[in-house]
C-alpha positions in Angstrom: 40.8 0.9 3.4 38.9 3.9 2.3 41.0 6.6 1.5 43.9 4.6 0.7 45.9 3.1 -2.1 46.7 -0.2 -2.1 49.3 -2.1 -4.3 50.1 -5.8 -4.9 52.8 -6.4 -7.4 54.1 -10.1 -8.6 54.2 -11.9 -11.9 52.1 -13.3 -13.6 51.8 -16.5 -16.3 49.7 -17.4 -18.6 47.5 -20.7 -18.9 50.1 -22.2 -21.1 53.4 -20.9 -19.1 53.9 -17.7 -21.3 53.7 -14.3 -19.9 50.3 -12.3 -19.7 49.1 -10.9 -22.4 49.2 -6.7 -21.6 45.9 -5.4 -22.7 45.0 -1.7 -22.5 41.9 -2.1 -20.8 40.9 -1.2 -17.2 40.2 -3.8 -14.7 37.4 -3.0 -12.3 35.8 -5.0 -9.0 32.5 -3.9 -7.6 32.6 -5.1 -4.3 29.5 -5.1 -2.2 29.3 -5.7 1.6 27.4 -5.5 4.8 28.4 -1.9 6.0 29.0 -0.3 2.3 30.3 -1.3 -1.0 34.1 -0.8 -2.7 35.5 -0.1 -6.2 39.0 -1.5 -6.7 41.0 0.0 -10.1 43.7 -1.8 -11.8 45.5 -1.5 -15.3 45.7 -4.4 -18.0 48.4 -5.9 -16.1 46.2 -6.6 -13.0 49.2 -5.8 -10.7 48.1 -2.9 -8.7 45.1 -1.7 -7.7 43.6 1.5 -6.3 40.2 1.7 -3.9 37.6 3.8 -3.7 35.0 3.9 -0.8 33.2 3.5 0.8 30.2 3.8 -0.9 27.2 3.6 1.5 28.7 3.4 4.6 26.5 1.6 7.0 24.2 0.4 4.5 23.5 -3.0 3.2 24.7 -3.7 -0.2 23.5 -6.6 -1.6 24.7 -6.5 -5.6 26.6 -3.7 -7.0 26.5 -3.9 -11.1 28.0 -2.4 -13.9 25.9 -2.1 -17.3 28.1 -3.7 -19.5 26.4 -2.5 -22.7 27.2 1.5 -21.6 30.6 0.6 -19.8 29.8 3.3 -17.3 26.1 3.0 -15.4 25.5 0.9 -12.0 23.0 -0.3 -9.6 23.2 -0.7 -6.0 21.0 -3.5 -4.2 20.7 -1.7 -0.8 19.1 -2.2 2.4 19.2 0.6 4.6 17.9 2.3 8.3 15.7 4.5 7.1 15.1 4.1 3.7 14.2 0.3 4.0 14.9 -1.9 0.3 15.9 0.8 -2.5 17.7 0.9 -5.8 20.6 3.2 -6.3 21.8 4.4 -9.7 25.2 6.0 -10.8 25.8 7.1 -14.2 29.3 8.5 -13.4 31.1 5.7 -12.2 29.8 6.1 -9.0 31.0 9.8 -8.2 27.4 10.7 -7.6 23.9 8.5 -6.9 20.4 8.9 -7.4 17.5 6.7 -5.7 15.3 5.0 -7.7 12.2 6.5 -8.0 10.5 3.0 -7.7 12.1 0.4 -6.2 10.6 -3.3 -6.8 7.7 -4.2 -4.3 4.6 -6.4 -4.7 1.7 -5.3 -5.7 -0.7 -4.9 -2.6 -3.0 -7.7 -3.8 -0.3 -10.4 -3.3 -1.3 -11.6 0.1 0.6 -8.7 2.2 3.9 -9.9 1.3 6.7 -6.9 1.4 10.2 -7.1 -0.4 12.8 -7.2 2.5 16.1 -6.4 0.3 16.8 -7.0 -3.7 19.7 -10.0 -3.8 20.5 -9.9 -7.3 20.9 -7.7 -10.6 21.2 -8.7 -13.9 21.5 -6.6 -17.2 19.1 -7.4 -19.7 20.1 -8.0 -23.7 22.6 -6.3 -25.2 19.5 -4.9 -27.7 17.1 -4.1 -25.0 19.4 -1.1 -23.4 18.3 0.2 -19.8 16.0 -2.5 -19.4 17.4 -4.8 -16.4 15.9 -7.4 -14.6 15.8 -7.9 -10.3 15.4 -11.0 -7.7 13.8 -10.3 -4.5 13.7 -11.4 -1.1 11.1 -13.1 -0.4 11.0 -14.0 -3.8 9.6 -12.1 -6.5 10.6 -11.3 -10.1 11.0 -7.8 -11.2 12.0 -5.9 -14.4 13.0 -2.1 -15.0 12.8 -0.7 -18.8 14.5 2.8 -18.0 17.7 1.7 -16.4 16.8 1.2 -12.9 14.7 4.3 -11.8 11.8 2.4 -11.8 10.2 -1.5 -11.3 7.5 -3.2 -11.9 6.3 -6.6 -11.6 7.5 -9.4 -13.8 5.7 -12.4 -15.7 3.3 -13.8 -13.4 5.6 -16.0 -11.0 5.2 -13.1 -7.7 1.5 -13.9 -7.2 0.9 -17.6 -9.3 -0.3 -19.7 -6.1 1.9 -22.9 -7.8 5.0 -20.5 -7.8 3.7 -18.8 -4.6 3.8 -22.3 -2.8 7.5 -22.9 -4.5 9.1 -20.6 -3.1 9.0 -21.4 0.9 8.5 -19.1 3.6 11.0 -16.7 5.7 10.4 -19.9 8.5 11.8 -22.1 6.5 15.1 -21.8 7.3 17.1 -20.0 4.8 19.6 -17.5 6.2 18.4 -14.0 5.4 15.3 -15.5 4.2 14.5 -17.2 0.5 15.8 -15.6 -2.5 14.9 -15.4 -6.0 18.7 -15.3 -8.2 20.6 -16.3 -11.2 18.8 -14.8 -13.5 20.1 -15.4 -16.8 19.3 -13.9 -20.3 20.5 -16.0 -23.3 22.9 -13.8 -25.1 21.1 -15.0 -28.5 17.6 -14.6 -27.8 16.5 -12.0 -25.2 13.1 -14.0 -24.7 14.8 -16.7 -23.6 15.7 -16.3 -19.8 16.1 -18.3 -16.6 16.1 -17.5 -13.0 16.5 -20.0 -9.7 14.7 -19.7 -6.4 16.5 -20.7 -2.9 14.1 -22.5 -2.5 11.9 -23.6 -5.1 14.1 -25.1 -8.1 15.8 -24.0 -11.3 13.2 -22.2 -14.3 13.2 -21.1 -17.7 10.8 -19.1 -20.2 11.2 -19.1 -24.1 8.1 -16.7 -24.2 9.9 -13.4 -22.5 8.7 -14.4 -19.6 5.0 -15.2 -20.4 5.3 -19.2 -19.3 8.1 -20.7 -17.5 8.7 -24.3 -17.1 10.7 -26.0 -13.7 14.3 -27.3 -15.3 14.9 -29.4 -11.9 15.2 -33.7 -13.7 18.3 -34.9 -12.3 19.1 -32.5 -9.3 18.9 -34.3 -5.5 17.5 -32.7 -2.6 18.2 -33.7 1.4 17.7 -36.6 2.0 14.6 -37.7 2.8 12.6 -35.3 1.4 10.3 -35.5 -1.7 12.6 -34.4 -5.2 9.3 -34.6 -7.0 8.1 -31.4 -4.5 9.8 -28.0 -5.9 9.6 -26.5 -2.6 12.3 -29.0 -1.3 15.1 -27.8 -4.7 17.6 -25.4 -3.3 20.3 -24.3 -6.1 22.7 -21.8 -4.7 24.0 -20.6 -8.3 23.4 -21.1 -12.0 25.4 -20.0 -14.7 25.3 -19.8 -18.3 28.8 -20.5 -20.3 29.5 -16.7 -22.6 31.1 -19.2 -24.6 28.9 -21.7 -25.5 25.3 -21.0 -24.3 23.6 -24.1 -24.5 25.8 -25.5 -21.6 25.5 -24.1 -18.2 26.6 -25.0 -14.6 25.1 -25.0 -11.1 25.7 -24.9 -7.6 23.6 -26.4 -5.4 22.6 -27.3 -1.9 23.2 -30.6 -2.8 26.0 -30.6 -5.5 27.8 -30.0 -8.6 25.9 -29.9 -11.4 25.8 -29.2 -15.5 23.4 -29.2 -18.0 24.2 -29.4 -21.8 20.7 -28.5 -23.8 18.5 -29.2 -25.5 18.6 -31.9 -22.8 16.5 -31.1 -19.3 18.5 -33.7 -17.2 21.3 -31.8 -15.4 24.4 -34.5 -14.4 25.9 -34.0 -11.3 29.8 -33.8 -11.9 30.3 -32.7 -7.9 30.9 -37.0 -7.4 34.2 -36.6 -9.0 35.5 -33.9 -6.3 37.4 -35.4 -3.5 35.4 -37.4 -1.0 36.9 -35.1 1.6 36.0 -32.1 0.4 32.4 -32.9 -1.2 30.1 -30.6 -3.7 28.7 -28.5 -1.4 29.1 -24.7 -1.6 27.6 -21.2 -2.8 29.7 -19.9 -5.8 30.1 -21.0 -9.4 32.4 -19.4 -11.7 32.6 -20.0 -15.6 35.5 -19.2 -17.9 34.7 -16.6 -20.5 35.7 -18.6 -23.4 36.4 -22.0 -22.4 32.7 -24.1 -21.5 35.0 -27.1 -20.3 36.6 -24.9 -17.2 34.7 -23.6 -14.2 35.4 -23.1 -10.3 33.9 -23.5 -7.5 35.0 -22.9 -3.4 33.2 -25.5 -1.5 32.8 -25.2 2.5 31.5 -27.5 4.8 28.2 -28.9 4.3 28.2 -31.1 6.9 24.8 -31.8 9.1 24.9 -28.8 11.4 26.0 -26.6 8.2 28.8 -24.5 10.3 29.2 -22.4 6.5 33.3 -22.2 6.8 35.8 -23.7 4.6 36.4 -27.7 5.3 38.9 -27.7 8.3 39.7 -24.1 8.7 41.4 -24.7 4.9 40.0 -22.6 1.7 40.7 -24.5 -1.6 39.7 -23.4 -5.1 38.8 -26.0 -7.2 38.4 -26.1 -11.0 38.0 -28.1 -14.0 39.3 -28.5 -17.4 37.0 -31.0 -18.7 33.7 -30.3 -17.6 33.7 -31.7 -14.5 35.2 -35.2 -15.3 37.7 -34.0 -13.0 38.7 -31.5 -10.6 42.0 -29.8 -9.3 42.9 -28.0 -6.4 44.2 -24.8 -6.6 45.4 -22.9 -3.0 48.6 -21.5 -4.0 49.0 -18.7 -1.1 45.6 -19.3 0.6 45.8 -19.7 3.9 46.8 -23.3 5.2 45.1 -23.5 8.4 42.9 -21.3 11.1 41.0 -19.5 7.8 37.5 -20.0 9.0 35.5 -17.9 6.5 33.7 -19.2 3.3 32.7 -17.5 0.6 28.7 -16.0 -0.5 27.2 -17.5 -3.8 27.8 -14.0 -5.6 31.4 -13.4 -4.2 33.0 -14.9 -6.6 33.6 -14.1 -10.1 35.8 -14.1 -13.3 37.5 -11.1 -16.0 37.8 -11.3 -19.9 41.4 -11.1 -19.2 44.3 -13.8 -21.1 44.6 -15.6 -18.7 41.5 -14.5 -16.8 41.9 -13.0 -13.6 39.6 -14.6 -10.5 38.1 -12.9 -7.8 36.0 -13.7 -4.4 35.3 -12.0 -1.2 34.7 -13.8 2.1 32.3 -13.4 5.1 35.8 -12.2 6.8 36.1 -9.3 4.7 39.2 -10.5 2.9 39.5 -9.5 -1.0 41.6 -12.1 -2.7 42.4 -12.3 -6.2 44.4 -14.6 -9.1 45.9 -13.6 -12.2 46.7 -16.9 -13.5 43.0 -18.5 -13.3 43.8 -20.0 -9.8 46.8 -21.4 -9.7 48.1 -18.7 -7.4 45.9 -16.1 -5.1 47.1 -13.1 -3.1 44.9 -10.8 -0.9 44.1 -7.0 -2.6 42.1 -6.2 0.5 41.4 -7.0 3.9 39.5 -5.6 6.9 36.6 -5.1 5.0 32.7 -5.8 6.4 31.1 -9.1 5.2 31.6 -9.1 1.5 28.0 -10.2 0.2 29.2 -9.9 -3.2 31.8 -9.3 -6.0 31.6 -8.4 -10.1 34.2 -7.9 -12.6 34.1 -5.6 -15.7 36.2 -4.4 -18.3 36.8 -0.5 -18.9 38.2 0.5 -22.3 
């Protein structure tokens, strides 16, 4: 792909049957994989788009980032041969990168424990520019106040012995080992902020980050095991609604869930999916200005966990009405023999009217919808497992 132009043209309609609104904005997909990472280009009209990469080539890319509040800065999550966990920073769309000075890494008092790669990347408030916050595996929380060159600790969770106990070991059987992700900041309040741990439950501070409290009443875990026990809570991905920020949806190991504050009890709307295809699955995807619509891409959860789409047959699903009910969307995804699934940040949403979705599977396949799901086509294939994928808006 690198190199290479590569064009998909077809017509769009909007949500209500009209056609697309043109807008004169630039589309752009970070795309982050296991051998390297991918920027794909595209006008307002989302029909053709132009790659560039690879980036990294042979290095692990674990979140790729734009800074939406310059429209021009990104991070790179990377693990690589010789360089081990690191930070890279563009300010030039990615002609050119720097390494960060100071990655995030515990400090040396906190029982020997060494950050393996950094999962996940998240922007702080739009009034606290450069400052972004970082998710670790194992987990630890991290924060950077001069747009990514360096990291230090942050809050108290990396070495609290409650939290400590949380978050599991790398024997505990997480793939890749547990992760700290989904860290949110509330768009109204920049002390206000959550994060999840895989394992170790769903948090949120109201303090910046001083005291966090476990937001876990009304999620299941496996059977068997104690719910009362944050060690045994394993959401895959929160998100908070742009839209209406008091309402956010989740992900998890063992369902479909959303929570509407000020309440604490999430509600599991994954029991109204169909009893063939289940609630289990990695991504969650929210619509930019609706809080009733979200998607998700389940795969099969059954007990051995194979991690590929139910019956060799991927299926969007989304809702209109916050999860009272759900629809299937597959127009032009494969119909058979597709055995990939899809990683819990590898999917992901535009601003466009109607918005445009994106996800990437552990097959390498890019596929994108310019009609919020109703029909999909592939913008890239042949890729390395795509770990990742982010959308942003260029004026």
């Amino acid at each position: 792909m690198a190199g290479k132009k590569k064009t998909v043209r077809r017509k769009a309609k909007s949500a209500s049957g009209r056609g697309a609104k043109q807008s004169t904005a630039r589309h752009l997909l970070l795309v982050a994989t296991r051998k390297g990472a991918w920027l794909l280009r595209a006008d307002g009209a989302r029909r053709a788009w132009r790659s560039d990469g690879p980036h990294f080539l042979g290095h692990v890319i674990h979140h790729l980032m734009i800074d939406p509040r310059d429209g021009r800065t990104m991070l790179a999550a990377a693990s690589t041969g010789h360089l081990g966990p690191t930070i890279f920073r563009s300010t030039d769309f990615g002609r050119s990168w720097s390494e960060a000075k100071r990655p995030p890494a515990f400090r040396k008092e906190e029982g020997g424990r060494t950050v393996k790669h950094t999962f996940w990347l998240t922007p702080a408030h739009d009034d606290e520019r450069n400052v972004w916050y970082a998710g670790t595996s194992p987990q630890g929380l991290f924060r950077s106040e001069d747009g990514g060159q360096t990291w230090d600790p942050f809050s108290s969770i990396n070495d609290d012995p409650k939290y400590r106990a949380w978050m599991g070991t790398e024997q505990d059987g997480t793939p890749d080992g547990p992760k700290l992700h989904s860290i949110i900041v509330d768009p109204r309040d920049p002390a206000h902020l959550y994060f999840a741990m895989s394992s170790g439950g769903v948090h949120e501070s109201r303090d910046r980050g001083k005291s966090w409290i476990p937001l876990v009443e009304g999620l299941e875990v496996v059977e068997g095991f104690d719910a009362a026990n944050l060690t045994f809570h394993d959401p895959h991905c929160v998100r908070l609604c742009p839209s209406n920020p008091d309402r956010l949806y989740q992900q998890n190991h063992c369902g479909i869930y959303r929570l509407d504050r000020p309440s604490k009890r999430w509600q599991r709307i994954g029991k109204a999916m169909p009893a063939a295809i289940g609630d289990v699955g990695f991504p969650m995807v929210v619509h930019p200005r609706n809080d009733k619509i979200a998607w998700v891409l389940p795969m099969d959860g059954q007990t051995v966990w194979p991690r590929t789409s139910i019956k060799g047959r991927p299926s969007v699903f989304g809702t209109s009405n916050g999860g009272a009910s759900w629809k299937k969307l597959t127009g032009g995804l494969p119909a058979e023999q597709a055995w990939w699934t899809v990683k819990r940040q590898a999917m992901t949403a535009d601003r466009g009217d109607p918005v445009g979705l994106y996800f990437g599977t552990t097959s390498g396949e890019l596929w994108a919808s310019r009609d919020e799901g109703r029909q999909w086509q592939s913008i890239a294939g042949h890729l390395p497992e795509i770990y990742a994928v982010e959308a942003a808006e260029l004026g």
